[in-house]
N, C-alpha and C positions, 0 to 999 in steps of 0.2 A: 649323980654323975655316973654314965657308965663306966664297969671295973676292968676292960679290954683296954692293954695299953696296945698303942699303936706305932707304929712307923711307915715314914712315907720318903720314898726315896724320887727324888725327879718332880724338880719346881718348874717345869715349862709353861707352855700356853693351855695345857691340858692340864698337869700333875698340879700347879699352884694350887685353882680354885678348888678342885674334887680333894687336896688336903685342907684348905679353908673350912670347907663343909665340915670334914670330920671333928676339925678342931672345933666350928660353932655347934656339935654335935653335944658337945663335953665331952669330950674324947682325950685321954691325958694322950699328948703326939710329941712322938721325936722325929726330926724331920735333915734330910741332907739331899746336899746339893754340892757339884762340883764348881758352879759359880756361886761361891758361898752371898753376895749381894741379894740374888734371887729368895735367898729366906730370910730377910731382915723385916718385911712386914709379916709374916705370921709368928719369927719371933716375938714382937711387939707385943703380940696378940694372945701371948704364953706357950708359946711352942717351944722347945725342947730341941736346941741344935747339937747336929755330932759331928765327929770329926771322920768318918767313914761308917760306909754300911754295914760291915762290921759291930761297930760300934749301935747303931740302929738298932740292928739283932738284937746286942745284950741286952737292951732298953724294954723289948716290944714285945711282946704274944703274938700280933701280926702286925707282917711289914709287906706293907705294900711299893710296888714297885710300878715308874711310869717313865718310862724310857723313849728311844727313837726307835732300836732297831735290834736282830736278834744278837748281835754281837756286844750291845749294852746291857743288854739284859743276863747275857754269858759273866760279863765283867762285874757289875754290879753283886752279882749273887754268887759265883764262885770263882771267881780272882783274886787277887791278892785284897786282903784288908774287907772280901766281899763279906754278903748274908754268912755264907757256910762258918764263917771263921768266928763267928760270935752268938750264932744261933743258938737260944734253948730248946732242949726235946718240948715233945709237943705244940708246938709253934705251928702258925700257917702264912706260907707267902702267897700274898695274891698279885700275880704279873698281871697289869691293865694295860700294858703294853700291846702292839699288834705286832706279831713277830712269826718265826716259824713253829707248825704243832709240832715236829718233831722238838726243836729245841723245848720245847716245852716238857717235852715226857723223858728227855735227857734231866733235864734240873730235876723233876720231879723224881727221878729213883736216887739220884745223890742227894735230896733232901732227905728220905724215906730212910739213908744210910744212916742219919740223925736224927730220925724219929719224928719227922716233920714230914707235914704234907704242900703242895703246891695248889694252887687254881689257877689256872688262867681265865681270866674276866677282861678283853676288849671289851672297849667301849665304841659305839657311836651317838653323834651331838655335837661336834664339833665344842670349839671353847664355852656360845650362850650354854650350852645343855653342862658342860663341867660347872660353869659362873651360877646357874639355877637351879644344880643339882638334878637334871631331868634327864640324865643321860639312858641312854640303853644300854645294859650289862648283860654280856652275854658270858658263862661259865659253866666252865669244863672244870672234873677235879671229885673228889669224894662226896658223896653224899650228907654225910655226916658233917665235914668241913665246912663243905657249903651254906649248912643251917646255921651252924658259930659264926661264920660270918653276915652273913645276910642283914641282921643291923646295919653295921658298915653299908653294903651296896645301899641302904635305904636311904644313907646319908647321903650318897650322890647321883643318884639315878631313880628314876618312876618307873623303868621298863626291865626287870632285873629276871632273867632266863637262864634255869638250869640245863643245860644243852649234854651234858653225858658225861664222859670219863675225860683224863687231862687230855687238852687238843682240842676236843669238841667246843670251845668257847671261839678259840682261833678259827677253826674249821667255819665256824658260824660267821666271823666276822668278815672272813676273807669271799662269804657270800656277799654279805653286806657289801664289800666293794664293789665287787661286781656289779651289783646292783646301783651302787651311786657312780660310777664310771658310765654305768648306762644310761641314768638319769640326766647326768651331767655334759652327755655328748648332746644327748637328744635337746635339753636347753640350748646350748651353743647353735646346735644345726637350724633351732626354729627363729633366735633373737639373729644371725646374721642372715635368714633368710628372710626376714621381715624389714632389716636393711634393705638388703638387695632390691626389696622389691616398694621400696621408698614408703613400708608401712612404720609406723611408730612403735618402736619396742615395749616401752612404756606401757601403751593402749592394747599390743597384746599379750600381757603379762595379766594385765587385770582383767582381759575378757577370759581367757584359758583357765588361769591357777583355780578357779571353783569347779571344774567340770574333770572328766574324765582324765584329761592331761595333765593334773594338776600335782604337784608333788613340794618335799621341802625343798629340793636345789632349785627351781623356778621360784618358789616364791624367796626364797632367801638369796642366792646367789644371781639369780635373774634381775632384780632391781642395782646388783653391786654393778654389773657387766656393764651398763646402763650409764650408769654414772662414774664410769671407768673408776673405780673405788677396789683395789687391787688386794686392798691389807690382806693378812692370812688369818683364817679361822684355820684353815686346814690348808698348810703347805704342798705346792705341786711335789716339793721334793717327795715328801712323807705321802703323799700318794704313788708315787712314781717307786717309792720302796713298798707301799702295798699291794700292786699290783706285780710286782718283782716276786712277792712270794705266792700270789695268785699263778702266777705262769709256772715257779715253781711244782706248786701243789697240781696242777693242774697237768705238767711232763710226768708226776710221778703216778698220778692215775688214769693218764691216757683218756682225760675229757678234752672234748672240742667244743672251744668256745670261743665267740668270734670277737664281739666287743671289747672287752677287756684288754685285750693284745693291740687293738688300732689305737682304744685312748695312748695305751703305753707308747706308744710311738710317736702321738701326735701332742705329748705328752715331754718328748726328746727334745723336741722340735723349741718349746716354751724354754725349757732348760737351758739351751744353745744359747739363745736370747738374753740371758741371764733373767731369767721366770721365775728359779727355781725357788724361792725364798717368798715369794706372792703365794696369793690364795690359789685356789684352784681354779676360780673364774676366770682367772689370767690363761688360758685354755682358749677363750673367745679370740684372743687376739693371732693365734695361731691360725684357726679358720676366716678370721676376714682377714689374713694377710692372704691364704692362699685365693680367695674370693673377691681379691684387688679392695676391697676394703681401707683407709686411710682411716 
């Protein structure tokens, strides 16, 4: 059994399975949740519940943390009852969170007050890639750090990238966005234009996805659009907060970038709707309303 105790803070749709993995890793795991229901099957399973993150800390050499947003990840780790208040020296938090770099290199020098270091490791893979352990781990944070962990990421990810100093993990993933925002319109634009023009979505999804145009959000989210299959692997909200800190990051270095800012908008539009809680696909239905679509 490996001798790294662990903690894992945030049971969602992402945080469950990627603490699952650890635990079927042999990983001794203390785990919390503010809906405490949410960890009653990995306690089952011999997990280790606390009654705050706090409490996590005292348990754990690393506590990993999987949150929504940069003001969770503030709370969880240094607010009342957070990491900070139960932390041992030498410890490592690793935030998998996608949040802001600066908050990031903020946590990071008041861990450092206690002799602890930080990582930040974003993920991308939506919930199959956390449920299969195939995720992409992108991490920013000490060199050194990063090796003592590295097990761990093995536990839930195949694509695991040391990206530079704290920030550079987020810096990285908020490219990632960008990147699937762009991906993401460009499906949308093609499956309601193949509407419009009375061809079968279906039939161009399967002649496309092998060739040059071919990518994960057609072939995964292109057949859901299809079948009007809404569920969330990855929520418009929690998109619509990644791109939040893209426009951020993006005022504060004076890049111009076009994509990113229209999804964010068209993007409002689904939220209005009450979208926000569906996957991201749910995006389709925004362009074939404007495109008279039924």
């Amino acid at each position: 059994m490996p001798n790294l105790s662990v903690g894992f803070i945030g049971m969602g749709i992402m945080g469950r399975p990627m603490a699952e993995n650890i635990l079927d890793g042999g990983y001794p795991l203390t785990i919390y949740n503010r809906t405490i229901s949410k960890t009653k099957e990995l306690v089952s399973k011999g997990a280790k519940i606390a009654n705050s993150p706090a409490e996590v800390a005292s348990l754990s050499e690393i506590i990993i943390t999987m949150v929504s947003d940069s003001p969770d990840v503030v709370e969880v780790i240094s607010g009342k009852d957070g990491v900070v208040d139960g932390i041992r020296a030498n410890s490592i938090v690793i935030d998998m969170s996608t949040i802001s770099p600066e908050v990031e290199r903020e946590l990071d020098r008041l861990l450092h007050d206690r002799k602890c270091t930080l990582i930040d490791a974003p993920v991308s893979g939506g919930d199959v890639g956390a449920q299969n352990a195939t995720l992409s781990i992108m991490a920013g944070g000490e060199r050194e750090s990063f090796e003592r962990v590295l097990p761990l990421f093995k536990m839930m990810g195949n694509s695991i990238t040391y990206c530079g100093s704290v920030g550079c993990g987020q810096l990285t993933k908020l490219c990632n966005q960008i990147l699937v925002a762009a991906n993401l319109i460009g499906v949308v634009e093609s499956l309601v234009f193949a509407k419009k023009n009375h061809l079968d979505p279906s039939v161009m999804i399967e002649a496309v996805k092998g060739g040059a145009a071919g990518s994960w959000q057609l072939s995964n989210l292109g057949p859901k659009m299809v079948a009007r299959d809404f569920e969330p692997g990855f929520m418009v909200d929690l998109l619509q907060k990644d791109l939040r800190l893209i426009l951020e990051a993006v005022s504060l270095s004076e890049t111009s970038i076009l994509t990113a800012p229209l999804v964010h908008k068209l993007l409002r539009s689904a939220q209005a709707h009450g979208d926000g809680q569906e996957g991201t696909q749910a995006l389709v239905k925004v362009l074939e309303n404007l495109s008279g679509l039924k």
